[in-house]
N, C-alpha and C positions, 0 to 999 in steps of 0.2 A: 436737332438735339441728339447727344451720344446716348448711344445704347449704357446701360449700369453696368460695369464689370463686375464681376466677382471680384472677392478679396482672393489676394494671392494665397494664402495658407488655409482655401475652403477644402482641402485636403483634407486637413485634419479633423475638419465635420466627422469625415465619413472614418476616420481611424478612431473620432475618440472613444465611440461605441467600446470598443476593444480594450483602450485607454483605462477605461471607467470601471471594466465590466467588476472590480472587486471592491466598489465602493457601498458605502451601506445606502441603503432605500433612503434615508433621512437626506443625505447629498444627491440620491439621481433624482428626487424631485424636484431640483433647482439646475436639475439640467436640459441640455436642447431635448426639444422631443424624439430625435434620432437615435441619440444616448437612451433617453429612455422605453422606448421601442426594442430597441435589441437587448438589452440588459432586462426585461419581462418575460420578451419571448426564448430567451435563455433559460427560463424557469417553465414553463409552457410544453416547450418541447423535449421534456425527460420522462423517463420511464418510472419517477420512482412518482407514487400519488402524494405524497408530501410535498415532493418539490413543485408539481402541478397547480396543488390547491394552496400555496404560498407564491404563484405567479399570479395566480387570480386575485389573492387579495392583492397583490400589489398593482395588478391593472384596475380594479376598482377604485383604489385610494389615489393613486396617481395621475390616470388617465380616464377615469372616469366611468370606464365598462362594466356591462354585468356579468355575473358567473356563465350565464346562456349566452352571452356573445363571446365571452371565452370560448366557453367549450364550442360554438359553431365554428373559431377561427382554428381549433385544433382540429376540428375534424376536414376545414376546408384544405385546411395547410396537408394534412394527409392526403387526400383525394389531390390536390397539385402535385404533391410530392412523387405519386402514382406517373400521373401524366407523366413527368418529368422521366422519369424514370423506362417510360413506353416509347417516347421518344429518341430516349438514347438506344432503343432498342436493352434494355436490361429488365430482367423478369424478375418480376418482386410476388407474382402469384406464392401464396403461403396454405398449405394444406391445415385447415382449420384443424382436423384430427390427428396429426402429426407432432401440432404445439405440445411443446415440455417444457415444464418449469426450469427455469435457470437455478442450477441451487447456490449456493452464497458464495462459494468458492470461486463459481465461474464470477459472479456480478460481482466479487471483486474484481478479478482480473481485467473484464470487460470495463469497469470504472476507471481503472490505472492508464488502460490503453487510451479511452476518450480524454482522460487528465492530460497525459503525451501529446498524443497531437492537437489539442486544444493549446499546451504549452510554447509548442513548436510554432504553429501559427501566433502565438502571440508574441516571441521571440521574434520573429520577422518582421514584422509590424515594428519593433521596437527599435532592430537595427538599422532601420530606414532613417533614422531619428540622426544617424553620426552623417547621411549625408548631406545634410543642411549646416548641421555643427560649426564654429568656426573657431571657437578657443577651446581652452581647457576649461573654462565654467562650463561652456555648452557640452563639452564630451563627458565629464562628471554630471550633467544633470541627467542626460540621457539613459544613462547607468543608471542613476539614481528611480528614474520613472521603469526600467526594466526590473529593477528589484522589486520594483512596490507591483508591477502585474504579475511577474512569475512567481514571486514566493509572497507576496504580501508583507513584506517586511520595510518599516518606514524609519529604525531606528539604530544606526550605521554612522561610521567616520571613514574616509579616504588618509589615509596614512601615507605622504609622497614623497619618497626618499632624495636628500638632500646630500646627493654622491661627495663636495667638496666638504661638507662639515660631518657626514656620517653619522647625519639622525634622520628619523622619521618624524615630518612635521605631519601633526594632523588639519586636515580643509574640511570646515565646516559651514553651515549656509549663515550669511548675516542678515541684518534685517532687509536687504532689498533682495535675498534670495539667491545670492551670487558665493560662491564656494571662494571660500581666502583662507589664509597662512596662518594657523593660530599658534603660536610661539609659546603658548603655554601647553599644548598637548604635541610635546616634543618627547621622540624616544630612542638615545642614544645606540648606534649600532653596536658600540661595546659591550648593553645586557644582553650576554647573550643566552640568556634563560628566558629572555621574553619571549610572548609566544609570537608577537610579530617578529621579530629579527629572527627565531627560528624557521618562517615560514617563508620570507626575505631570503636564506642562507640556502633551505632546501627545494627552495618554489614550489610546495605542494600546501592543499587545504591543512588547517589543523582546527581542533578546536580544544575547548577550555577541559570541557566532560573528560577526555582522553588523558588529560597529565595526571589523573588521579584524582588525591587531595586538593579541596582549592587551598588551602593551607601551605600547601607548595608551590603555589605559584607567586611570582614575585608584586612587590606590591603596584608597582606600574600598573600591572596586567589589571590586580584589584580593583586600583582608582577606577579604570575603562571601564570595567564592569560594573562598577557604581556608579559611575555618567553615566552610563547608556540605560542604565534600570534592568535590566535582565537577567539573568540567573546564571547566565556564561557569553564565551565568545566564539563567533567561529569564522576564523581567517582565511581569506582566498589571497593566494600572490596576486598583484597585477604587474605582470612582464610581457613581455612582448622580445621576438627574435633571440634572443638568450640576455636578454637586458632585463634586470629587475627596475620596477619602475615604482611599488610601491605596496601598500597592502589594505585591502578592504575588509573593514571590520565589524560584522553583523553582531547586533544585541538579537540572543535567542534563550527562548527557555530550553531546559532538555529534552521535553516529548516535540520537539521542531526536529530534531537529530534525524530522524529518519525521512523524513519529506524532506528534508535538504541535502538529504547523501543521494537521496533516489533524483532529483534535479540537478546535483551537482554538474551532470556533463553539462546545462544548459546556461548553469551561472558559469561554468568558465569562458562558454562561447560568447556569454555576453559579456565580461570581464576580458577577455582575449581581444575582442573587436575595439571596446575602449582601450585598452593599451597600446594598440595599433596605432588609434588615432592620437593617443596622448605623446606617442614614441615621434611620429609624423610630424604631431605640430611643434615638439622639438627641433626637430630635425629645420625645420621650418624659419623656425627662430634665431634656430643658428648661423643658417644658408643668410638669413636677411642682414643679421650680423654680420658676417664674413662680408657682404657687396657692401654694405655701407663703410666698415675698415676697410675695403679696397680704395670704394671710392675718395675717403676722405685721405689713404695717402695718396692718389694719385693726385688730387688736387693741391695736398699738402706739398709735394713733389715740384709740381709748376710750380706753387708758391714762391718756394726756394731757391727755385731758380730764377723766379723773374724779383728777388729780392736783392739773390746775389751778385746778377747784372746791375740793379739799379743802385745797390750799396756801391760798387767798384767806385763808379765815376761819383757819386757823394761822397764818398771820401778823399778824393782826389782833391775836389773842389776846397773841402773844408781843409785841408793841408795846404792848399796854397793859400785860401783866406787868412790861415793860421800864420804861414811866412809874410804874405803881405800886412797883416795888423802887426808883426815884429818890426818892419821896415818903417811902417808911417809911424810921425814922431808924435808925442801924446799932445792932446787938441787938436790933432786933426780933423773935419768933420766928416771924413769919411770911412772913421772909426765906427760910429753910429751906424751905416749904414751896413758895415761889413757887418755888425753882431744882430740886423734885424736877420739880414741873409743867414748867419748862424742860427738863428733860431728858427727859420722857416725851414733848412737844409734838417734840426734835429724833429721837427716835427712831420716833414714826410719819412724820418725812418722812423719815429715811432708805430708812423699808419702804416709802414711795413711790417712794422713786426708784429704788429697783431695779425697779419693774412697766414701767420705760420702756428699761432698760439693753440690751432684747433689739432696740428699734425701730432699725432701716436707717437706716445712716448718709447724710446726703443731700451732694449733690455739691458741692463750692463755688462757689460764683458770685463773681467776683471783677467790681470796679467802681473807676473812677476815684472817690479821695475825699479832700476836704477834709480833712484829720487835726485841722486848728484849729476846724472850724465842730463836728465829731465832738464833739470836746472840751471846746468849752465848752456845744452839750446834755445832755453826761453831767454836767457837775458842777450845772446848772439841776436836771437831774432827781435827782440826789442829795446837794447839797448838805443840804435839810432832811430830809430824810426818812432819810437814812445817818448824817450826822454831827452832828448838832443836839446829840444828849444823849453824843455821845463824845468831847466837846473836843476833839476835832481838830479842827486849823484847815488850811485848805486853801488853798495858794496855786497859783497860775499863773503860769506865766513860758512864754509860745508863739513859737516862731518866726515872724515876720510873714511871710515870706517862702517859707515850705514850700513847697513844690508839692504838687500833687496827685500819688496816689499811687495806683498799682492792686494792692488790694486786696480782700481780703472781708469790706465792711465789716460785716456782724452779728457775724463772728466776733472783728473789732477791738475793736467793740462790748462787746461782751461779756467779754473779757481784760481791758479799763478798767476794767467796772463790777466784777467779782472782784475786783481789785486792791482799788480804793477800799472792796468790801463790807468788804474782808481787812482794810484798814484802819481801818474803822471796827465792827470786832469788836472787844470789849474781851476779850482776854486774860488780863485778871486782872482783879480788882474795885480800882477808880480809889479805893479806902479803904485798899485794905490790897496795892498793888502789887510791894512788894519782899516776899512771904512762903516767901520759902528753897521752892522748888516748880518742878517740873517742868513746864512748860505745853504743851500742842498745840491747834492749832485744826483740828478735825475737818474733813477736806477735803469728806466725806458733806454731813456737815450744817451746814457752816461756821459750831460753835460750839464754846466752850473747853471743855478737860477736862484733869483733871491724868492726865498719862503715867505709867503706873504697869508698861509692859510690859519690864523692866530689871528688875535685878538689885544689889543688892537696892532692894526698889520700895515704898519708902516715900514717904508723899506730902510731908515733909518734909526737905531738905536741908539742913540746916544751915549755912544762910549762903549755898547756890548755886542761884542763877535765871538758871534756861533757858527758854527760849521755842521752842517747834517753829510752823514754819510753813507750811502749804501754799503753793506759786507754781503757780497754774492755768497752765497753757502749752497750749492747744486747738491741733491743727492746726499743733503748733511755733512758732506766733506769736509769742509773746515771746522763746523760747529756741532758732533756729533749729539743725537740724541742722548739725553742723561748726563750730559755734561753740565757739572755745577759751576767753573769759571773760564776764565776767558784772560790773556793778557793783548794790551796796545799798546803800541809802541809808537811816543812821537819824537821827531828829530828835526832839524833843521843848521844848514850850512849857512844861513846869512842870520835876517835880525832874531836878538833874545828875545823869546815870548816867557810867560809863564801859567802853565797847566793852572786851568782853575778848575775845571768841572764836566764833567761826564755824562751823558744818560744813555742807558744801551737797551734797545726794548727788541722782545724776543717772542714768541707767542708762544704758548704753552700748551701743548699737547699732550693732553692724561687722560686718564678716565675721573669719574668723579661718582664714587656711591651714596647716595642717599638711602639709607636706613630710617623706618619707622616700629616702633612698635607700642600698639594701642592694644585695651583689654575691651575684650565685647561679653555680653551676657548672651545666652543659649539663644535670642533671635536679632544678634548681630548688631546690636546699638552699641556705641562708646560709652562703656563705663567711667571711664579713667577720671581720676581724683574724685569718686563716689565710694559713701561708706558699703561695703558688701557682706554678707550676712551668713554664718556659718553652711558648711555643705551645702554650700552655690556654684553651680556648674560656669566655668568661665573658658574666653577661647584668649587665648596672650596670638595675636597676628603681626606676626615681624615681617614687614615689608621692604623690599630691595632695589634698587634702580641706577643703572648706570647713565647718571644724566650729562657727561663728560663730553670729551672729544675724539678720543680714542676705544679701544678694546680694555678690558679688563682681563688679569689671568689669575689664575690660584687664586682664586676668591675664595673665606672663609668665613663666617659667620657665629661668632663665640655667644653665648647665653648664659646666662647663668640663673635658674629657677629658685622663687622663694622657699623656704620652709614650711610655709602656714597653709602649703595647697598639694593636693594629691596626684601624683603624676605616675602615669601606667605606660613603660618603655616598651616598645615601640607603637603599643597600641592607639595610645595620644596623639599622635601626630600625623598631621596629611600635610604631602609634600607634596611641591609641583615636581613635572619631572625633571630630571637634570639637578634634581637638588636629592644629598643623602649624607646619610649621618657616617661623621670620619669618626667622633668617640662620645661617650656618654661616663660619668663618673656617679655614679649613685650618694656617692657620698660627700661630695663635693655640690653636685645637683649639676654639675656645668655640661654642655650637650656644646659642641662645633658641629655644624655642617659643611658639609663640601659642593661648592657650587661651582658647576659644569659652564667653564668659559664661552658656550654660547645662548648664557641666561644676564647676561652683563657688556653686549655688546654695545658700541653707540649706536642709539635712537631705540634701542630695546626697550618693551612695556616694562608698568612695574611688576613684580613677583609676588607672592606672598605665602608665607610659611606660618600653619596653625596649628597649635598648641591645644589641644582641648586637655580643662584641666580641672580639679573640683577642691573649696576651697575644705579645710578639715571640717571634721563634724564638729571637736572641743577644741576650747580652749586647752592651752595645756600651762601649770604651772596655777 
């Protein structure tokens, strides 16, 4: 039989004591007994008789003991303390008639000093916490358990500066406990009257007490201070190396002010160490980033090259397939076999080109270009080789005049030669062209095939020919974004057809806002189409959402408020952040907002902007 291991983290048994020591008696008697051992004898072992005789009761209510085994374990704990102390060879003999009262000046000072290194020890213990750590939850929580021993403060937001969009998102805990990105306590690095972005901009403490007036401070800072419930704010940077990294926001009353200036060195040490690791696991992230973009180009790299080997000689093949189906005479039965060959030939470069679909896209390079010189090397280089056996006839009509143009040209490049490939694909067989059939040309493998994915899908229609087509458009080049039309052009040097019918489908990428606005009564139920009753307190909540595909910009939000309800400017209104008032007309009643393009991103929550508002006391009229 195996011996029983310990749990790996029996560790923390013995730290939690320390862990705990500021919890109230109601929670340490639902703790291990070790926890409640040292959190007693904490009160046991003080000089003041109050703190003594509220150790006792709490060893009798908890642990069971009497005031006389108390007081025997104070006296035995002295008398060891003695030995202890004879031991090390240190003399504790004390001249009974020598003793002088301590008068209150000193038992301050001697309080402040035991507060210190009681602090300092607990800070240690704490910072032990980041070496197990392994994300950015765990280095936030960590912190978060260092605020609640050194200063007892449990009611706080991580503000983490989001350097590419230049806000501060606030990480709050959710319900499994885990610190996330809450997109509605978002605070633009623009106000810079805030008191986080001033403490961001200077990297030192500030707090709320200091600006004066809270009347002056801006209402962001307000809202914060009404979440957190507290009376002010008091901000510590968290940077790290000369990186600002974010800002840590304590709910405090004002008599807190002075026991957090007097700790302040010890919240930076512990705020400096998490920024360490937050900077770290950055760092971290990045580095894992960077080998994985290594590794996928270099894989994307072979890819392409062992595509562009294997494309050579399939093309090859398929070009003489192409001459030899020219040669044999129609009814051959060795036609059949040539187009299964064709189609097994375009279904290994299809599984080619998917080995390359994962490789980094590379950045464009755009360049001053001839669009005429462009053009007539494309058609040099495909005039024989694309259209020779596809009767197409290829004209040119060029502007002499063009300017040059700054573009990307491989990408222009390359849009031309598609086009002309797309053209000089035959679509159907130049023998048997009008055959009632369905056609596409495979965007994959830019060859024909009949469309059979309809209903019902037979490969014969009876009298109707359609043609499907791909239009390469790389990088919107042909087809630029916000383009409302488009022209096609069809032609033909042998039989008259005639154009019957079109469909061009395109996919649409926008943003798309959904706007709500519902009326609630003062504890948040839907009123809406209920009769409501003079001087009745009402909230109008206009809700916003970008449920689109794209970003939104210059978002605006017009209102216009009724006459028969009472509205107190600015003081009616709670905004989320990133939302503020562009104009208000009193006499008109109409209020627009101005909403901060990253409150309307795609997959963004919904928003909501409330109105508290009260309906009039009279009729009038």
């Amino acid at each position: 039989m195996k011996p029983h291991r310990a749990p790996r983290d029996f560790k923390s048994v013995i730290s939690d004591p320390v862990r705990y020591h500021h919890e109230s008696p109601t929670r340490i008697a639902q703790a291990l007994p070790m926890t409640q051992i040292v959190y007693i004898a904490n009160f046991l072992c003080q000089d003041a008789e109050a703190k003594i005789n509220e150790g006792i009761a709490l060893a009798q209510k908890i642990l069971g003991f009497s005031s006389s085994e108390c007081n025997e374990f104070i006296e035995k704990s002295g008398l060891k303390a003695k030995d202890v102390a004879l031991a090390l060879g240190i003399g504790i003999s004390i001249d009974e008639s020598a003793i002088k009262l301590i008068d209150e000046k000193d038992r301050k000072i001697q309080d402040v000093l035991v507060q210190d290194v009681r602090n300092v020890s607990l800070l240690t213990v704490t910072l032990e916490g980041f070496l197990t750590a392994k994300d950015k939850n765990d280095f936030l929580t960590v912190i978060s358990n260092g605020l609640k021993i050194l200063v007892d403060i449990d009611r706080f937001i991580y503000f983490l500066l989001d350097a590419k969009k230049g806000v501060l998102f606030g990480y709050v805990q959710d319900v499994n406990g885990r610190y996330t990105k809450n997109h509605s306590l978002a605070v633009p690095m623009s106000l810079e009257h805030s008191l986080l972005v001033k403490v961001i901009l200077g990297k030192t403490p500030l707090n709320s007490f200091k600006e004066g007036d809270r009347s002056f401070l801006p209402i962001i800072d307000e809202q914060i201070i009404g979440l957190l419930g507290g009376q002010g704010l008091y901000c510590l940077p968290i940077a790290a190396q000369g990186d600002s990294i974010g800002v840590l926001v304590l709910s405090i009353q004002k008599s807190d002010l002075p026991y957090l200036s007097r700790n302040e060195k010890l919240l930076k040490i512990l705020i400096h160490k998490g920024a360490l690791a937050l900077q770290l696991d950055h760092l971290r992230q990045k580095q894992l980033h960077e080998v994985q973009v290594k590794r996928a180009e270099a894989s994307s790299d072979l890819a392409r090259r062992v595509v562009h080997e294997v494309n050579n000689p399939l093309s090859i093949i398929k070009n003489y397939l192409k001459i030899l189906e020219i040669k044999l005479s129609e009814g051959n039965s060795a036609l059949d076999e040539i187009g299964i060959i064709n189609e097994e030939i375009s279904r290994v470069a299809q599984v080619l080109k998917k080995l390359t679909d994962f490789s980094k896209e590379k950045p464009e390079t755009q360049e001053m270009t001839d669009v005429n010189a462009l053009l007539k090397d494309i058609v040099k280089l495909t005039k024989n080789s694309l259209l020779e056996h596809s009767r197409i006839k290829l004209v040119t009509n060029l502007e002499k005049a063009l300017p040059k143009v700054n573009v990307d040209k491989a990408g222009l490049k390359q849009v031309i030669l598609n086009l002309i490939k797309n053209a000089g694909t035959v679509i159907r067989p130049g023998n048997n062209f009008f055959n009632s059939s369905v056609s596409i040309i495979d965007p994959a493998t830019n060859t024909p095939e009949i469309f059979t994915l309809r209903t019902p899908n037979s490969s014969n229609t009876l009298g109707f020919d359609a043609g499907i087509i791909n239009i390469p458009n790389p990088g919107n080049s042909l087809i630029p974004n916000g383009a409302t039309s488009a022209s096609i052009s069809l032609g033909s040097n042998l039989d008259i057809y005639y154009y019957y019918f079109s469909a061009f489908a395109i996919e649409i990428i926008a943003p798309n806002i959904v706007l709500t606005k519902i009326v609630e009564d003062e504890l948040g139920n839907d009123i809406g189409g209920q009769t409501i009753g003079l001087d009745q307190p009402l909230n109008y909540v206009i809700g916003f959402q970008n449920t689109g595909n794209d970003d939104a910009t210059n978002f605006q939000i017009r209102d216009v408020l009724p006459i028969n309800i009472v509205f107190n400017y600015p003081t009616d209104l709670v905004l989320p952040a990133g939302v503020t008032v562009a104009s208000y007309n009193p006499t008109t009643r109409e209020i627009i907002f101005d909403i901060e393009d990253y409150l309307v991103e795609e997959n963004d929550p919904v928003y909501e902007i409330r109105i508290e508002v009260r309906t009039v006391e009279f009729c009038s009229g």
